[in-house]
TINU-69763 format. One line per 2 residues: number of its first residue (from 0); their letters; for each residue x, y, z of C-alpha. Coordinates in Angstrom, 2 decimals, padded with zeros to 5 digits. Layout:
N
NUM = A = X,Y,Z; ...
This chain:
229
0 = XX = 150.82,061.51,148.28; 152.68,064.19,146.55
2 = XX = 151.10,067.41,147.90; 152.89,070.07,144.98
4 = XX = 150.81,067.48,142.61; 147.33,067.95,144.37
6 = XX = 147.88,071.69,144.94; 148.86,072.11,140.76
8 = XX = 145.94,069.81,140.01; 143.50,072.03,141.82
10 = XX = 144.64,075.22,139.68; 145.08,073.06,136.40
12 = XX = 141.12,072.33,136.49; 140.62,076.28,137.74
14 = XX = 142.69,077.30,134.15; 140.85,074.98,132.15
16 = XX = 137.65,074.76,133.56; 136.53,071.32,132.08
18 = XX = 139.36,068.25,131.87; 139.56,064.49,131.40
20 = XX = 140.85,062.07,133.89; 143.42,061.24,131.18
22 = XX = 144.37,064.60,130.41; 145.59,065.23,134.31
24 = XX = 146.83,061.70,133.60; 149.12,062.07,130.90
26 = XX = 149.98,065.87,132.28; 151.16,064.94,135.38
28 = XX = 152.72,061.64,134.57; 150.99,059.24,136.73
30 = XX = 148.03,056.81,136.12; 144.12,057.75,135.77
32 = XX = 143.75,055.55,138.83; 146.15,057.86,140.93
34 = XX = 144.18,060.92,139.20; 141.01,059.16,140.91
36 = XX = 142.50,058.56,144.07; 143.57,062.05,144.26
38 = XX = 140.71,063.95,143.32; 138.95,061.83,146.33
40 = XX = 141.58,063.41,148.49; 140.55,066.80,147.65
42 = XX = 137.04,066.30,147.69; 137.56,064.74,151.12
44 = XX = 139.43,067.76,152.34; 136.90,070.19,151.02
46 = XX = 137.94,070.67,147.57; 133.89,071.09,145.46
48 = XX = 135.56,069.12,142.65; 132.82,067.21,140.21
50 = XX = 133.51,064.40,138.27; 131.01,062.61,136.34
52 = XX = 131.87,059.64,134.08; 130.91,059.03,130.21
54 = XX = 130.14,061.05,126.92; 130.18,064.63,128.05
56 = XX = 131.74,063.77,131.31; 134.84,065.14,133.36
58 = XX = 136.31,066.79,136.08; 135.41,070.41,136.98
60 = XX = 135.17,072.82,139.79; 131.41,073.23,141.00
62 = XX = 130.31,076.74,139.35; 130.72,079.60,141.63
64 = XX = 133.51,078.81,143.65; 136.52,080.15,143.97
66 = XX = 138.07,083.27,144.85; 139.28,084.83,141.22
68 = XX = 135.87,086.80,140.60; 136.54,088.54,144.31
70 = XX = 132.78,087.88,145.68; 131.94,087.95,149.36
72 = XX = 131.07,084.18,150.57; 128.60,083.65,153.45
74 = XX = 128.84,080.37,155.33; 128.14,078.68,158.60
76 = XX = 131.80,077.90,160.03; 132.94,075.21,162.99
78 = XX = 135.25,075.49,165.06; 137.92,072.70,166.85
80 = XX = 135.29,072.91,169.37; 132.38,072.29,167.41
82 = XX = 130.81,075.17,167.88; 129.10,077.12,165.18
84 = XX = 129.47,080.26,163.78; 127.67,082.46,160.83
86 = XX = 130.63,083.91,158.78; 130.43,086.80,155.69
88 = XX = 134.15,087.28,154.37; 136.25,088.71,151.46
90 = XX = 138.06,085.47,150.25; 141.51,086.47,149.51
92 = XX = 143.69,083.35,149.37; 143.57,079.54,149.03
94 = XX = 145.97,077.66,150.69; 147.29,074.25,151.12
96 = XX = 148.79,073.23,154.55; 149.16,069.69,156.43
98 = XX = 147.03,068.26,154.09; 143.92,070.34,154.02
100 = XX = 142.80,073.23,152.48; 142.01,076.62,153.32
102 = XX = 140.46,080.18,152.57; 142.56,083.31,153.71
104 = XX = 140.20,086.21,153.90; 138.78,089.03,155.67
106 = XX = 135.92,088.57,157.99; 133.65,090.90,158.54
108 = XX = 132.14,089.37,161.95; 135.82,089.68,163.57
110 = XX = 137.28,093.02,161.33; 140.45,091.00,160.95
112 = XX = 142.21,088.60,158.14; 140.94,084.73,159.64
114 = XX = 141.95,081.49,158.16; 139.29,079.03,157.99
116 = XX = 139.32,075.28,157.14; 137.52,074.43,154.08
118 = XX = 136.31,071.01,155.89; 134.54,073.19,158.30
120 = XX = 132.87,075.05,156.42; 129.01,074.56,155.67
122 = XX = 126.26,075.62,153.42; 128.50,077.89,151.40
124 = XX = 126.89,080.95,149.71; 128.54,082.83,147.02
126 = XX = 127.18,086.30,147.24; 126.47,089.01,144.33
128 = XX = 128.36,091.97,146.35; 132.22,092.42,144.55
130 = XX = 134.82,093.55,146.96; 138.16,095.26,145.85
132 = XX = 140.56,094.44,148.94; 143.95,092.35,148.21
134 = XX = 145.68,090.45,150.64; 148.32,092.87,152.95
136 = XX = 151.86,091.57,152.07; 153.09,091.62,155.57
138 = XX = 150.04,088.94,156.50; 151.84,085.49,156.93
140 = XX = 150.03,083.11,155.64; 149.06,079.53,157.24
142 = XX = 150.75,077.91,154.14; 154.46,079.25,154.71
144 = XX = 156.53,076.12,154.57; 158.58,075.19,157.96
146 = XX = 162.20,074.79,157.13; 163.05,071.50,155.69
148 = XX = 165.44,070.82,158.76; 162.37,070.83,160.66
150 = XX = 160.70,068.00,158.98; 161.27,064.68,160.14
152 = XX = 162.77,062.57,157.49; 161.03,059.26,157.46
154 = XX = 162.41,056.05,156.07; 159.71,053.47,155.06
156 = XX = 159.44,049.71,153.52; 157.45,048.41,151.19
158 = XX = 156.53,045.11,149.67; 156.71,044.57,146.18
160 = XX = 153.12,043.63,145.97; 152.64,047.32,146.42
162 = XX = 154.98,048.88,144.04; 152.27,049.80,141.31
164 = XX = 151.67,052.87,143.68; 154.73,053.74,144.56
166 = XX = 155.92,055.40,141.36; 152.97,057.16,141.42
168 = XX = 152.37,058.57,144.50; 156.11,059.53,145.25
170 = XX = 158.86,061.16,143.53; 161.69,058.93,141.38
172 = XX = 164.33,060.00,143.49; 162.94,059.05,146.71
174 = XX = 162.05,055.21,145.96; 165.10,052.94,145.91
176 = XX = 164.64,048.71,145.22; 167.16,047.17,147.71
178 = XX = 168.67,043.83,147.17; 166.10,042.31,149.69
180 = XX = 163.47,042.61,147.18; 161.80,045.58,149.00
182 = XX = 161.43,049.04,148.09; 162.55,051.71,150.35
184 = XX = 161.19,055.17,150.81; 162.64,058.34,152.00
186 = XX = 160.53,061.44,152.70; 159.96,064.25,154.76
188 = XX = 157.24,063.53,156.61; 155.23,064.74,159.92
190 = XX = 153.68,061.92,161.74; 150.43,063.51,162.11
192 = XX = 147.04,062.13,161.96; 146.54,062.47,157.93
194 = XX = 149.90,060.62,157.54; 148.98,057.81,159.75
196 = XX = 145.72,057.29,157.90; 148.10,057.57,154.68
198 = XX = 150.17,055.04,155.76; 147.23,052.28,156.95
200 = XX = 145.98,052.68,153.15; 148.77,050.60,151.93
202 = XX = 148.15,048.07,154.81; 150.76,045.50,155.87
204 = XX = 152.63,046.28,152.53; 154.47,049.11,154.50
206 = XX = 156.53,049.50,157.56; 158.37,052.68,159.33
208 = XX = 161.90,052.03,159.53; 163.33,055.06,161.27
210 = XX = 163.13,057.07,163.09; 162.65,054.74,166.26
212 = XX = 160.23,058.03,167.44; 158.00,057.76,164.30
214 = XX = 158.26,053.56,164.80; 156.35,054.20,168.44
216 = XX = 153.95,056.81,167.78; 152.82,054.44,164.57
218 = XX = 152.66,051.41,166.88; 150.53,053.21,169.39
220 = XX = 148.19,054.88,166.80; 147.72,051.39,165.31
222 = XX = 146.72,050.13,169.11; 144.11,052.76,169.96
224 = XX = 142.40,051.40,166.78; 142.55,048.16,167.78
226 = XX = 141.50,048.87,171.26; 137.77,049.63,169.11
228 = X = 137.84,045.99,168.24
């Protein structure tokens, strides 16, 4: 999944309000299906996107959100733990990082800049009262990218039978058909939990070549599902 395409699509539908499957389709170059598929991911991670089907229908942003009109949000927030939390703040940023979204802003419970998870977030309230603060320059923000030399390169093979997704959910450059019949993957990737699920999506169509590391942790992810059953 090509996370500079989600992030773009997000701000695409906030510039134009009201768009077609088709249109995202044919702007970013892939296939209505992966336009689907991806607009599930955002919803999943948080993302109010709406998408209704036939005359009159499309894909929009769910009215009031956002953080262009600079309106306080109130909304009931939990935490890694669980617990929960009634939260008033000054949305200043969104953010994409490890796959989910984000709000940069000021809370007023705390008096400080907090980053909160859009997943987490609950019976959301957009609020009449404007606010006129901007985002401090020197505030680093939870969507800085870690050097590319940090991110673990990950080599990956896949079956033909799955090569209709391929092209669409990864960049030109980084698929390459082999003379085994396969098609091999490179990408910078973190083995993390989203990536894992990511990677079970295309079923036994794919395998981790290298690194041995990323082989293991797969492997063992893989068991503790199977452990379930």
């Amino acid at each position: 999944m090509q996370i500079e395409r989600l992030v773009q699509m997000v701000f695409y539908i906030v510039r134009h309000e009201h768009v077609t499957a088709k249109e995202l389709a044919d702007f970013f170059h892939v296939s209505t299906r992966t336009v689907y598929r991806d607009i599930n991911t955002l919803t999943i991670a948080g993302i109010p996107i709406l998408s209704a089907k036939g005359t009159g229908g499309g894909i929009s942003l769910m009215d009031g959100y956002a953080i262009f009109n600079q309106r306080t949000i109130r909304f009931h927030y939990y935490n890694s733990e669980f617990r929960k939390s009634e939260r008033l703040i000054e949305p200043l940023r969104l953010t994409f990082k490890s796959h989910a979204w984000y709000i940069v802003g000021f809370c007023r419970l705390r008096e400080e800049i907090r980053t909160f998870r859009l997943s987490r977030m609950r019976h959301i309230q957009v609020l009449t009262e404007v606010f006129e603060r901007k985002l401090p320059a020197d505030i680093p923000l939870i969507s800085e990218c870690r050097e590319k030399s940090d991110i673990p390169v990950l080599k990956l093979r896949f079956s033909p039978e799955i090569v209709h997704r391929l092209y669409d959910e990864f960049q030109e450059n980084q698929v390459c058909l082999r003379n085994d019949g396969n098609y091999y993957v490179t990408v910078p990737y973190e083995l993390n939990n989203w990536t894992v699920h990511y990677l079970l999506s295309f079923g036994k169509y794919v395998e981790i070549v290298e690194p041995q590391t990323a082989r293991e942790t797969f492997r063992e992810k893989v068991s503790e599902i199977l452990a379930l059953y």
